[in-house]
PyMOL Python script that loads the backbone (N, CA, C, O; Angstrom):
from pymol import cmd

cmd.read_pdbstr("""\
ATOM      1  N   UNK A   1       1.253 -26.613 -10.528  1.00  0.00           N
ATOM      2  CA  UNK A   1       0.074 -25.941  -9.955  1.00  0.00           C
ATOM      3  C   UNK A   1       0.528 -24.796  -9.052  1.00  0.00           C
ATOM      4  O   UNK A   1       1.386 -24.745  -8.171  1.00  0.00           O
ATOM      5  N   UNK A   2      -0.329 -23.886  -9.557  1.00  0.00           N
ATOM      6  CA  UNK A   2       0.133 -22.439  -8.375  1.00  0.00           C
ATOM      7  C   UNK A   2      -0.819 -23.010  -7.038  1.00  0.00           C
ATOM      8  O   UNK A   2      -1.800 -23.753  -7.004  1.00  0.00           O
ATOM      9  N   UNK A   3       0.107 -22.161  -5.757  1.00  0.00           N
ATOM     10  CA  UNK A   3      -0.370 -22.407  -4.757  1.00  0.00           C
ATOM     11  C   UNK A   3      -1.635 -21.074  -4.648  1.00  0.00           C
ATOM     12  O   UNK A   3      -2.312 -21.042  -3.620  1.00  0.00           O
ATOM     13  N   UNK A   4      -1.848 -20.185  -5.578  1.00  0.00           N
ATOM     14  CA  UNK A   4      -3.134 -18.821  -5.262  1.00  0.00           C
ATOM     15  C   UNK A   4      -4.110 -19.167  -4.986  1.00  0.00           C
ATOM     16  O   UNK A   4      -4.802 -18.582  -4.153  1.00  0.00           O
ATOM     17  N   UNK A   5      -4.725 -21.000  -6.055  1.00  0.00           N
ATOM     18  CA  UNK A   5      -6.231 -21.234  -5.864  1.00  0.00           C
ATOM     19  C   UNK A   5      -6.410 -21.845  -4.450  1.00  0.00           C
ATOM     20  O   UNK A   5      -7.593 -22.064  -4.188  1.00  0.00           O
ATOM     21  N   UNK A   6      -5.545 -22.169  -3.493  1.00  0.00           N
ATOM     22  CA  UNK A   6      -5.176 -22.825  -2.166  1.00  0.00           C
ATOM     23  C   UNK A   6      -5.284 -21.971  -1.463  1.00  0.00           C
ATOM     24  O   UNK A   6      -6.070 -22.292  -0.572  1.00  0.00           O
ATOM     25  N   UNK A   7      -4.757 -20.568  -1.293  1.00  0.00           N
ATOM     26  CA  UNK A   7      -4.915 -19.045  -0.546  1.00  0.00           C
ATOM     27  C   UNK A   7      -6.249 -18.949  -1.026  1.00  0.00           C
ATOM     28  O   UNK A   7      -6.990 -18.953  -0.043  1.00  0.00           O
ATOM     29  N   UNK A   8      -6.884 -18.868  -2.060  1.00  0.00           N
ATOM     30  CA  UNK A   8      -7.669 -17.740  -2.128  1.00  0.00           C
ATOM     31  C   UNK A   8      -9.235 -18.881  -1.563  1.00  0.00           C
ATOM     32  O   UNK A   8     -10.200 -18.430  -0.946  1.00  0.00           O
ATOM     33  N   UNK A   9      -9.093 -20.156  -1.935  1.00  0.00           N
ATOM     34  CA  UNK A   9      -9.938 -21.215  -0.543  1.00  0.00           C
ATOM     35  C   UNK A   9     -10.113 -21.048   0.677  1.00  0.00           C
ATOM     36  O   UNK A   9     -11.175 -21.140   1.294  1.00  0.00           O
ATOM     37  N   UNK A  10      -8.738 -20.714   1.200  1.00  0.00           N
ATOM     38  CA  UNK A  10      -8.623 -20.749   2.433  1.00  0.00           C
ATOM     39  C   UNK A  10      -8.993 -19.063   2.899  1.00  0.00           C
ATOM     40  O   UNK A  10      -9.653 -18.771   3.896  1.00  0.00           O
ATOM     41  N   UNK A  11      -8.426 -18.120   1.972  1.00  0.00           N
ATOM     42  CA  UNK A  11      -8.775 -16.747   2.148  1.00  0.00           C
ATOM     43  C   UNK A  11     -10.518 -17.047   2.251  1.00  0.00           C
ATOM     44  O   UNK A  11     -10.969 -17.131   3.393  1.00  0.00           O
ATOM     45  N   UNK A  12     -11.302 -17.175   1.306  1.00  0.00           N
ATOM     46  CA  UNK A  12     -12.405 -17.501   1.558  1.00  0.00           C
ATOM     47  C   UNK A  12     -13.194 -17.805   2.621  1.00  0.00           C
ATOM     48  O   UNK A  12     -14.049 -17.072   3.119  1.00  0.00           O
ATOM     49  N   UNK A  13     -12.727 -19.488   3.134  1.00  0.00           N
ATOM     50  CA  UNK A  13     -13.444 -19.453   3.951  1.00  0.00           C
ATOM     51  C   UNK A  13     -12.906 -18.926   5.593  1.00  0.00           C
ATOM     52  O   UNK A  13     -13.714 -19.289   6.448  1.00  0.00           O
ATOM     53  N   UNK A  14     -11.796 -18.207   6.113  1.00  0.00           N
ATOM     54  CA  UNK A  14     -11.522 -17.305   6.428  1.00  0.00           C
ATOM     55  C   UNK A  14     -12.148 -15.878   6.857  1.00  0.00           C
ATOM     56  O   UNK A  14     -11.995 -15.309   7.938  1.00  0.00           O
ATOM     57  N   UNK A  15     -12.907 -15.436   5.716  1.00  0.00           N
ATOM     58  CA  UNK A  15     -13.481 -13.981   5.977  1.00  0.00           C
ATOM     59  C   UNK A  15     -15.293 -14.530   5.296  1.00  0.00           C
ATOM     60  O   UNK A  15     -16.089 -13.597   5.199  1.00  0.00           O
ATOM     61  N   UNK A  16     -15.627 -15.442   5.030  1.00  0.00           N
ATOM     62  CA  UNK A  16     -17.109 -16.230   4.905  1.00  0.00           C
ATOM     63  C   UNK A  16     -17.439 -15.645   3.692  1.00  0.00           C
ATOM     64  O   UNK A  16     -18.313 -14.842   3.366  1.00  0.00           O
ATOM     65  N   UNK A  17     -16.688 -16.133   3.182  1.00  0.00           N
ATOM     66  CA  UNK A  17     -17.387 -15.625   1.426  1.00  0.00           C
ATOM     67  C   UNK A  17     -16.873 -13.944   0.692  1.00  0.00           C
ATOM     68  O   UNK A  17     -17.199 -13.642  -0.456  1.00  0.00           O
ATOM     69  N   UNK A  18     -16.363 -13.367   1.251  1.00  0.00           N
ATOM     70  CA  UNK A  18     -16.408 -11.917   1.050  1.00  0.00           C
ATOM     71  C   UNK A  18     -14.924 -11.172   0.592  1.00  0.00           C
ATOM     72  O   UNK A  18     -14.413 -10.071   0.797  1.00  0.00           O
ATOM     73  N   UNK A  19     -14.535 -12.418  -0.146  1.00  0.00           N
ATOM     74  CA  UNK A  19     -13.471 -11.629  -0.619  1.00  0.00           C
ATOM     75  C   UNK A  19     -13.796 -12.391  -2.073  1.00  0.00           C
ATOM     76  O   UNK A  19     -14.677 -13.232  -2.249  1.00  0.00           O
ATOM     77  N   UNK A  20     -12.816 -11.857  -3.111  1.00  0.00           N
ATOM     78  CA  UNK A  20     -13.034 -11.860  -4.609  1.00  0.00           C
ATOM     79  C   UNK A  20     -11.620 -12.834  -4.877  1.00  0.00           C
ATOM     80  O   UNK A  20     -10.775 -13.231  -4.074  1.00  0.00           O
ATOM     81  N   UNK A  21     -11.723 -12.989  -6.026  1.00  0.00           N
ATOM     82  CA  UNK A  21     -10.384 -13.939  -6.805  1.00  0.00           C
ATOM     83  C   UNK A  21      -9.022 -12.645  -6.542  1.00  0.00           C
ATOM     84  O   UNK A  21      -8.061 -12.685  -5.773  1.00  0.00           O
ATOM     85  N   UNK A  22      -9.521 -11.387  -7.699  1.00  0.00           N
ATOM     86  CA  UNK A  22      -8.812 -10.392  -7.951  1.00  0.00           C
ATOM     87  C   UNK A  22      -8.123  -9.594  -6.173  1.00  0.00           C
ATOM     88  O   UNK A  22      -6.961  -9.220  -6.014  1.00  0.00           O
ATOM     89  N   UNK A  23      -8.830  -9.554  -5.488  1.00  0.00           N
ATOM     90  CA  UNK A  23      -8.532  -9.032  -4.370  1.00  0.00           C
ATOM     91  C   UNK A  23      -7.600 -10.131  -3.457  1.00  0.00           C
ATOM     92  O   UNK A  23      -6.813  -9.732  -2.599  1.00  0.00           O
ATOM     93  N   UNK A  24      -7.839 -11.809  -3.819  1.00  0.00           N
ATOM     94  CA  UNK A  24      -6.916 -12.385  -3.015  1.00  0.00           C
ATOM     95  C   UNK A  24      -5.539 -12.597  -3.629  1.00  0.00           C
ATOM     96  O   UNK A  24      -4.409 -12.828  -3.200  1.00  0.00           O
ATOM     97  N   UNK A  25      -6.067 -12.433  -4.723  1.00  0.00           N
ATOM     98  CA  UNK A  25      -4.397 -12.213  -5.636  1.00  0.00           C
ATOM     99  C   UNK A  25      -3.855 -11.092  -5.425  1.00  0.00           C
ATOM    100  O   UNK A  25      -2.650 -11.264  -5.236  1.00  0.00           O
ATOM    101  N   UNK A  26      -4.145 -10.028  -5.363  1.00  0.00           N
ATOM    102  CA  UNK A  26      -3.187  -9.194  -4.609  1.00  0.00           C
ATOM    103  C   UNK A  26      -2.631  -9.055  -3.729  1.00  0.00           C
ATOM    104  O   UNK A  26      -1.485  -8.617  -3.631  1.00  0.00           O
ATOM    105  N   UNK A  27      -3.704  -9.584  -2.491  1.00  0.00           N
ATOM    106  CA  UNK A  27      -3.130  -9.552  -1.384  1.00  0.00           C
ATOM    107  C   UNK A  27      -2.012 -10.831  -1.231  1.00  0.00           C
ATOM    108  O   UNK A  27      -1.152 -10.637  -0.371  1.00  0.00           O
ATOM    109  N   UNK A  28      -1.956 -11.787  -1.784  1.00  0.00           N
ATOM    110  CA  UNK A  28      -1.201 -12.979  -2.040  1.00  0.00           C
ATOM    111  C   UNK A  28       0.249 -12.420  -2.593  1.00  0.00           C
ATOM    112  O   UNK A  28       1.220 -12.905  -2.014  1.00  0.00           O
ATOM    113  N   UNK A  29       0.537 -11.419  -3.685  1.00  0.00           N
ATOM    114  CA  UNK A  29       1.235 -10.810  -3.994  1.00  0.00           C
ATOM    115  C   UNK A  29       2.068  -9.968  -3.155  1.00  0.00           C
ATOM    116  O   UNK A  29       3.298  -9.985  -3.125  1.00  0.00           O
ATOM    117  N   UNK A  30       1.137  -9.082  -2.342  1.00  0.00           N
ATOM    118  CA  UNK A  30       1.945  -7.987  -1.568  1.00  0.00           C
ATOM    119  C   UNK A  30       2.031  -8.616  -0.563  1.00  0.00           C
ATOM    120  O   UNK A  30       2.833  -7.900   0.036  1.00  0.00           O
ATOM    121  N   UNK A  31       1.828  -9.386   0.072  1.00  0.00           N
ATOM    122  CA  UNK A  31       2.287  -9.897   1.580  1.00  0.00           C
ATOM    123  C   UNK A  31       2.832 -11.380   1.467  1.00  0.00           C
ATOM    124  O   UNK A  31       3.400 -11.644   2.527  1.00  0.00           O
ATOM    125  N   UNK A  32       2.879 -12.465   0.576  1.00  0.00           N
ATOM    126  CA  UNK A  32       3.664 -13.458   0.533  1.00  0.00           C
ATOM    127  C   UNK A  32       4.895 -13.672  -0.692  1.00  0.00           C
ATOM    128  O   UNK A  32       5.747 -14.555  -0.600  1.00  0.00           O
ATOM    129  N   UNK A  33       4.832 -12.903  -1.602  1.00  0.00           N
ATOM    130  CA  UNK A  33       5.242 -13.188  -2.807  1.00  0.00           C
ATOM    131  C   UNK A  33       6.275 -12.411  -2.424  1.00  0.00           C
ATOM    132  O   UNK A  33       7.402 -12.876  -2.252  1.00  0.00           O
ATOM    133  N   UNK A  34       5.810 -10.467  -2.166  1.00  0.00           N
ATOM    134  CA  UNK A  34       7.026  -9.892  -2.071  1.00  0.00           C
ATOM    135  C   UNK A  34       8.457  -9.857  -1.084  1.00  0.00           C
ATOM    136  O   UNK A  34       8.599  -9.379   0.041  1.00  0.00           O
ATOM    137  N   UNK A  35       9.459 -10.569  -1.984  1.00  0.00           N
ATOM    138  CA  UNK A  35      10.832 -10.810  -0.858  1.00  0.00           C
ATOM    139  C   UNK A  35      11.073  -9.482   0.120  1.00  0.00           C
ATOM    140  O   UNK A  35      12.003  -9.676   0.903  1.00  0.00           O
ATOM    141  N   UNK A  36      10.568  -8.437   0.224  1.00  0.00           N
ATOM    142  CA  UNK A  36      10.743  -7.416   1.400  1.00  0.00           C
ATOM    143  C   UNK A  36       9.836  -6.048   1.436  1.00  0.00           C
ATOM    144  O   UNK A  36       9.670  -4.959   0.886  1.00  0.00           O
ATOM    145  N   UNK A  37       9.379  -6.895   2.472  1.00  0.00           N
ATOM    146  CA  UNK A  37       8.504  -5.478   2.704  1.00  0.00           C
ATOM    147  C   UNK A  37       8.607  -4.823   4.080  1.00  0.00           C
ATOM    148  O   UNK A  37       8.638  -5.411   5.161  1.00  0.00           O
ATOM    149  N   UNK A  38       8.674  -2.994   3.773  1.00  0.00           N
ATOM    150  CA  UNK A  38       8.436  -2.426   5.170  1.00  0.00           C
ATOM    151  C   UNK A  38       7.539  -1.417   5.445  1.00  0.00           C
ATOM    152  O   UNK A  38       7.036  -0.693   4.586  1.00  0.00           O
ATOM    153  N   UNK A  39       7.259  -1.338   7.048  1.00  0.00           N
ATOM    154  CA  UNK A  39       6.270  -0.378   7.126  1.00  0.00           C
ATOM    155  C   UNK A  39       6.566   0.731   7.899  1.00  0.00           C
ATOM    156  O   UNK A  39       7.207   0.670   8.948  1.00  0.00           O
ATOM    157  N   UNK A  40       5.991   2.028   7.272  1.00  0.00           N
ATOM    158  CA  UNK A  40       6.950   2.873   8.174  1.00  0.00           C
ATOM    159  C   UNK A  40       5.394   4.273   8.682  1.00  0.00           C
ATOM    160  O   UNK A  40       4.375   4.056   8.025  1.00  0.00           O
ATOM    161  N   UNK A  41       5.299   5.254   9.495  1.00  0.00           N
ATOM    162  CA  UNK A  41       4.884   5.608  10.094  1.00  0.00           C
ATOM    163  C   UNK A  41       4.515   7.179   8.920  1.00  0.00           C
ATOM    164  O   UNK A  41       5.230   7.647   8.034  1.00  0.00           O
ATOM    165  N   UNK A  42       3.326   7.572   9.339  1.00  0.00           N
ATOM    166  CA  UNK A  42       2.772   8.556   8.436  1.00  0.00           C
ATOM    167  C   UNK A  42       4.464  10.085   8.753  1.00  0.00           C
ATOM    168  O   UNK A  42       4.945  10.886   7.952  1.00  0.00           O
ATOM    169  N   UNK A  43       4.660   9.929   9.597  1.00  0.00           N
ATOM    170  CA  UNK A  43       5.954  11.272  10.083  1.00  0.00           C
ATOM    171  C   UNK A  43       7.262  10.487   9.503  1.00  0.00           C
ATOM    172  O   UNK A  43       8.369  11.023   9.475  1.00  0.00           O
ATOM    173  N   UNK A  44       7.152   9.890   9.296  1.00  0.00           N
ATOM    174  CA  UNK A  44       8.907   9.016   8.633  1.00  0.00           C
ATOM    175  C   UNK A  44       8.189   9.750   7.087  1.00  0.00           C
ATOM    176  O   UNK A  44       8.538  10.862   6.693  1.00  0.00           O
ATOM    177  N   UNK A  45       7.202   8.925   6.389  1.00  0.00           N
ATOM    178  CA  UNK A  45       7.367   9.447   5.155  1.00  0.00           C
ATOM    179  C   UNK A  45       7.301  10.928   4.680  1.00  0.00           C
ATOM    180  O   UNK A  45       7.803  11.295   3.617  1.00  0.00           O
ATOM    181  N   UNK A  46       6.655  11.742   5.531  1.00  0.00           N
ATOM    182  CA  UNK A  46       6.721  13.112   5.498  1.00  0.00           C
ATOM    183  C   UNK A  46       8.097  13.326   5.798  1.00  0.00           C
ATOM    184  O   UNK A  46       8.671  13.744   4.793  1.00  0.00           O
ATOM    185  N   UNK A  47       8.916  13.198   6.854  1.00  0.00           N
ATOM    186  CA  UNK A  47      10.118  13.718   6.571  1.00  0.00           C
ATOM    187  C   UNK A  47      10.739  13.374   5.576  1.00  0.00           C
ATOM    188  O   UNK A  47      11.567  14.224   5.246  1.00  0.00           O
ATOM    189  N   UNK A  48      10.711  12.551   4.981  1.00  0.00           N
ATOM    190  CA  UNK A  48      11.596  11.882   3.638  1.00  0.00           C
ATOM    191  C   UNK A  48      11.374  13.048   2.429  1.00  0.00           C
ATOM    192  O   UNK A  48      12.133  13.484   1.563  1.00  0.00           O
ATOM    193  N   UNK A  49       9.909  13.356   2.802  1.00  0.00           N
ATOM    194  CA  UNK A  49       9.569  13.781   1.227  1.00  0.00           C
ATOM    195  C   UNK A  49       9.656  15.464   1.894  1.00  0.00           C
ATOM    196  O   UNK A  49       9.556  16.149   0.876  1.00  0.00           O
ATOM    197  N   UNK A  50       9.806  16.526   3.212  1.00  0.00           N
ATOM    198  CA  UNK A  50      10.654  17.715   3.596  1.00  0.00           C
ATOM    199  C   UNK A  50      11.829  17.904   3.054  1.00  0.00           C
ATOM    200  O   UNK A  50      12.270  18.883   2.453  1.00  0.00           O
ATOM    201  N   UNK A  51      12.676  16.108   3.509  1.00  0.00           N
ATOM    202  CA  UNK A  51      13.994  16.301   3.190  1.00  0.00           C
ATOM    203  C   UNK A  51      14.500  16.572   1.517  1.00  0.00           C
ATOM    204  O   UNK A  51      15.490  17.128   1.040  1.00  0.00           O
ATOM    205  N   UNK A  52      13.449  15.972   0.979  1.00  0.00           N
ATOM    206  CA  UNK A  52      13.877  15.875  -0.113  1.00  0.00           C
ATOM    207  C   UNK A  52      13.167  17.459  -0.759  1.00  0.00           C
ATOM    208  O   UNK A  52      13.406  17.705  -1.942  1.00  0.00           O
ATOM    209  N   UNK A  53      12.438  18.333  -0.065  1.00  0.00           N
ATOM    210  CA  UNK A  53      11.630  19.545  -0.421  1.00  0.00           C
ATOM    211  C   UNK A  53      10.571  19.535  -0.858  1.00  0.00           C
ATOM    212  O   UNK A  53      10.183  20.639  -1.241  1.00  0.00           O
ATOM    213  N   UNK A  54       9.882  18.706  -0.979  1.00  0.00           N
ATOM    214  CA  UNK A  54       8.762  18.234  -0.962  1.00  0.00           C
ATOM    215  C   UNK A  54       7.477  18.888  -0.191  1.00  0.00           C
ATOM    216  O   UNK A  54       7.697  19.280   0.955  1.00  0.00           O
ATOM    217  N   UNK A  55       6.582  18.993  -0.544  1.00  0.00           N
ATOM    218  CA  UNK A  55       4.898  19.347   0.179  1.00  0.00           C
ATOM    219  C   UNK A  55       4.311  18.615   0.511  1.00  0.00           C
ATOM    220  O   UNK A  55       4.755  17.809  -0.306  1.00  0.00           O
ATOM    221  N   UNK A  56       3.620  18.063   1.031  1.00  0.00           N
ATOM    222  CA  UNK A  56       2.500  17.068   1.064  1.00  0.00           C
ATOM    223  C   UNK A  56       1.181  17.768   1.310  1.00  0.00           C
ATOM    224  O   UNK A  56       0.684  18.400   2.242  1.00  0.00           O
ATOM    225  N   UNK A  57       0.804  17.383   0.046  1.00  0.00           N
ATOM    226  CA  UNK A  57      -0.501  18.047  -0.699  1.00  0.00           C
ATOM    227  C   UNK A  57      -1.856  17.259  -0.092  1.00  0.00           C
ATOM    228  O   UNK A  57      -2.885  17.828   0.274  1.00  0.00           O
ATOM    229  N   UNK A  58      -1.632  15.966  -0.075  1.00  0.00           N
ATOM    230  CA  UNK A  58      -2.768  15.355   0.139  1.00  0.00           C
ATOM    231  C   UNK A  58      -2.420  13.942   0.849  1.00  0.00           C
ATOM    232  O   UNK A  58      -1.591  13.246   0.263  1.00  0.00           O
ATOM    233  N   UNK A  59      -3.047  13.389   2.210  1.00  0.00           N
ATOM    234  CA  UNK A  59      -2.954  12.165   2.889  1.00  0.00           C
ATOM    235  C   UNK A  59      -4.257  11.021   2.899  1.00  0.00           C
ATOM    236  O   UNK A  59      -5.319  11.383   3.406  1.00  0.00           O
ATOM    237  N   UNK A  60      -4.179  10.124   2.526  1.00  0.00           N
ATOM    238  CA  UNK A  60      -5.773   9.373   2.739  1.00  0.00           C
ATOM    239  C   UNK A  60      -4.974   7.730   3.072  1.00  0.00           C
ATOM    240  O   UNK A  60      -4.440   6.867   2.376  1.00  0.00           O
ATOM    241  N   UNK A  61      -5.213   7.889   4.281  1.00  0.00           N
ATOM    242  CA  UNK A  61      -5.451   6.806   4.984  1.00  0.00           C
ATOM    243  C   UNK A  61      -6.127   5.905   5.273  1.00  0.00           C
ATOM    244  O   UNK A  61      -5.814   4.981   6.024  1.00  0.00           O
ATOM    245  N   UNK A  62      -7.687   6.142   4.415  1.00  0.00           N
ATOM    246  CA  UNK A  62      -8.877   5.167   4.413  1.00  0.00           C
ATOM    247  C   UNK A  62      -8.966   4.116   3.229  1.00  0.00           C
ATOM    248  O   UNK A  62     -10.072   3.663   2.936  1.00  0.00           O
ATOM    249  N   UNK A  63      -7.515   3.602   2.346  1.00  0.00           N
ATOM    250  CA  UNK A  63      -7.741   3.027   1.442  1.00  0.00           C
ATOM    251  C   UNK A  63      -7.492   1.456   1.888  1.00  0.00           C
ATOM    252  O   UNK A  63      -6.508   0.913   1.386  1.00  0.00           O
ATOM    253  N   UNK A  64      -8.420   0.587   2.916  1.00  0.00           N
ATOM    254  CA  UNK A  64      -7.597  -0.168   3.496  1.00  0.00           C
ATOM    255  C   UNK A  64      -6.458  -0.690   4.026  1.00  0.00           C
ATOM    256  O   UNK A  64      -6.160  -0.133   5.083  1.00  0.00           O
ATOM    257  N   UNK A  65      -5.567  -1.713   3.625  1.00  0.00           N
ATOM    258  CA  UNK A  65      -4.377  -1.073   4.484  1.00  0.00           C
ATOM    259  C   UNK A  65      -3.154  -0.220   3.622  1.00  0.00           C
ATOM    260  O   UNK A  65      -1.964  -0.536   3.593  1.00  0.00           O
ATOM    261  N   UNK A  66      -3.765   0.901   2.960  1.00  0.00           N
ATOM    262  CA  UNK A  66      -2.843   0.965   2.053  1.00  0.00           C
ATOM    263  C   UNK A  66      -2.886   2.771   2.700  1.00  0.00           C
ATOM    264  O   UNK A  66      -3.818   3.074   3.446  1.00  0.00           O
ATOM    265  N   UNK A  67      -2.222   3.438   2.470  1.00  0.00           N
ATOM    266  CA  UNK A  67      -2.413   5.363   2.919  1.00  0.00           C
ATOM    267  C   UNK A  67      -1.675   5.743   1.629  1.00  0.00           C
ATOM    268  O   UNK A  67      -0.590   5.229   1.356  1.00  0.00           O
ATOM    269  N   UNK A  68      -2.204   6.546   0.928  1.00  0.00           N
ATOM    270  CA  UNK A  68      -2.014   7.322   0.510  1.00  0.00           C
ATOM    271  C   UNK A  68      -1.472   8.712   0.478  1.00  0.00           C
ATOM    272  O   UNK A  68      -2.289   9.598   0.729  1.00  0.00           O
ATOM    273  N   UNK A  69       0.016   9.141   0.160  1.00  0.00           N
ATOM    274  CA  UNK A  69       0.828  10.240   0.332  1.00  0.00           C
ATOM    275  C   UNK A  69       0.812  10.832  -1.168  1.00  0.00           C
ATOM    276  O   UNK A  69       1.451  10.345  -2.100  1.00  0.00           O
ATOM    277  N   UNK A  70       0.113  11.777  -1.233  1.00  0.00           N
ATOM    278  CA  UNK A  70       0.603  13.005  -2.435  1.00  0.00           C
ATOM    279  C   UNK A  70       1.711  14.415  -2.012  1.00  0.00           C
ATOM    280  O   UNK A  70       1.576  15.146  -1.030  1.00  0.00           O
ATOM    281  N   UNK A  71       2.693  14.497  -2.975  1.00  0.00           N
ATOM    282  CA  UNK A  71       3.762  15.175  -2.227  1.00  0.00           C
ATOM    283  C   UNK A  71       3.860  16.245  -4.157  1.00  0.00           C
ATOM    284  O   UNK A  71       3.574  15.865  -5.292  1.00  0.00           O
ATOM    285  N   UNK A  72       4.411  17.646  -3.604  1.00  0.00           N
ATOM    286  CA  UNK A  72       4.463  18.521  -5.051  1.00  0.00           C
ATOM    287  C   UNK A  72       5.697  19.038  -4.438  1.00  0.00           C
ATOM    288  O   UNK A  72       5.959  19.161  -3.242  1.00  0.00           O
ATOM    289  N   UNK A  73       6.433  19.328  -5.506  1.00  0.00           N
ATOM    290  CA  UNK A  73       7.944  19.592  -5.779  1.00  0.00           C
ATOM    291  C   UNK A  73       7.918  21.252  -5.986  1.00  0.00           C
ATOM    292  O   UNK A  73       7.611  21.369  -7.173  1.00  0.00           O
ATOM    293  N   UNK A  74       8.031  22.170  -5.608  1.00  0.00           N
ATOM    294  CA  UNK A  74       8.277  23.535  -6.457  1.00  0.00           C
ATOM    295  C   UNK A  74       9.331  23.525  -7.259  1.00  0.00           C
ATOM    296  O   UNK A  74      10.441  23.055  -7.012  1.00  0.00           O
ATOM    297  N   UNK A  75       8.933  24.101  -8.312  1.00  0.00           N
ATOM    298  CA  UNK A  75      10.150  24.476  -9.252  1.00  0.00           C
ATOM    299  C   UNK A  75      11.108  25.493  -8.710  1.00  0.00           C
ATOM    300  O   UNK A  75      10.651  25.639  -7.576  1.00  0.00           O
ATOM    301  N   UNK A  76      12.271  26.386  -8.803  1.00  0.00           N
ATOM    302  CA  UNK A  76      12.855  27.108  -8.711  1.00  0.00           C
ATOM    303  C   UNK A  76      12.508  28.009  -8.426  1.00  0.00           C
ATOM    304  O   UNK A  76      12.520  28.696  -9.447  1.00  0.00           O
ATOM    305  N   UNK A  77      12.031  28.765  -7.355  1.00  0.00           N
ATOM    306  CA  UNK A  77      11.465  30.285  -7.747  1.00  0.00           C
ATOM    307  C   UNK A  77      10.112  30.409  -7.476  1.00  0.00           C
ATOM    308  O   UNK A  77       9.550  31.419  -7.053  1.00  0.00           O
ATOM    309  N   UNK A  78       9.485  29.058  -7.807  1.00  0.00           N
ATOM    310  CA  UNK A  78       7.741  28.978  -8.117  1.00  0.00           C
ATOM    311  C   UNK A  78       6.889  29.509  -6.473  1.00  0.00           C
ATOM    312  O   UNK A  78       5.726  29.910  -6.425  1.00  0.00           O
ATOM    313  N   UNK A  79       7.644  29.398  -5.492  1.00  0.00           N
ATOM    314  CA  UNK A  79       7.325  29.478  -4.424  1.00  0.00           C
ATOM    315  C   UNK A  79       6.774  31.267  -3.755  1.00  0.00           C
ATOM    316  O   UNK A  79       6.414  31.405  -2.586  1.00  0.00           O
TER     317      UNK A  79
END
""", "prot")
cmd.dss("prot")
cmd.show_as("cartoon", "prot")
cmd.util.cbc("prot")
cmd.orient("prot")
């Protein structure tokens, strides 16, 4: 027996009804399942993606706890 239908009970009654099967399985995934996770600060990943020459085109931070970084590469010259 998987332990998910046990999380996603307890996820349940937890937040009073308002979470889904599909949504506690993910979150079951990304925060207990995965052997390492880190979190790093909206200016750490922008420098990563400067260093590497990178743009950052687009930021959205409203996707729960997730932010969103879009980054564009110029080609050679394209600039």
């Amino acid at each position: 027996m998987t332990v998910i239908p046990v999380y996603y009970l307890a996820h349940l009654v937890k937040f009073r009804g308002h979470r889904t099967w599909a949504g506690a399985k993910r979150f079951f995934y990304d925060y207990i399942i995965t052997p390492l996770a880190t979190f790093h600060t909206r200016g750490e990943v922008e420098a990563w993606g400067a260093k590497e020459g990178l743009e950052l085109t687009v930021y959205d931070p409203s996707l729960g706890n997730l932010h969103v970084f879009m980054f564009r590469k110029w080609a050679a010259g394209e600039r």
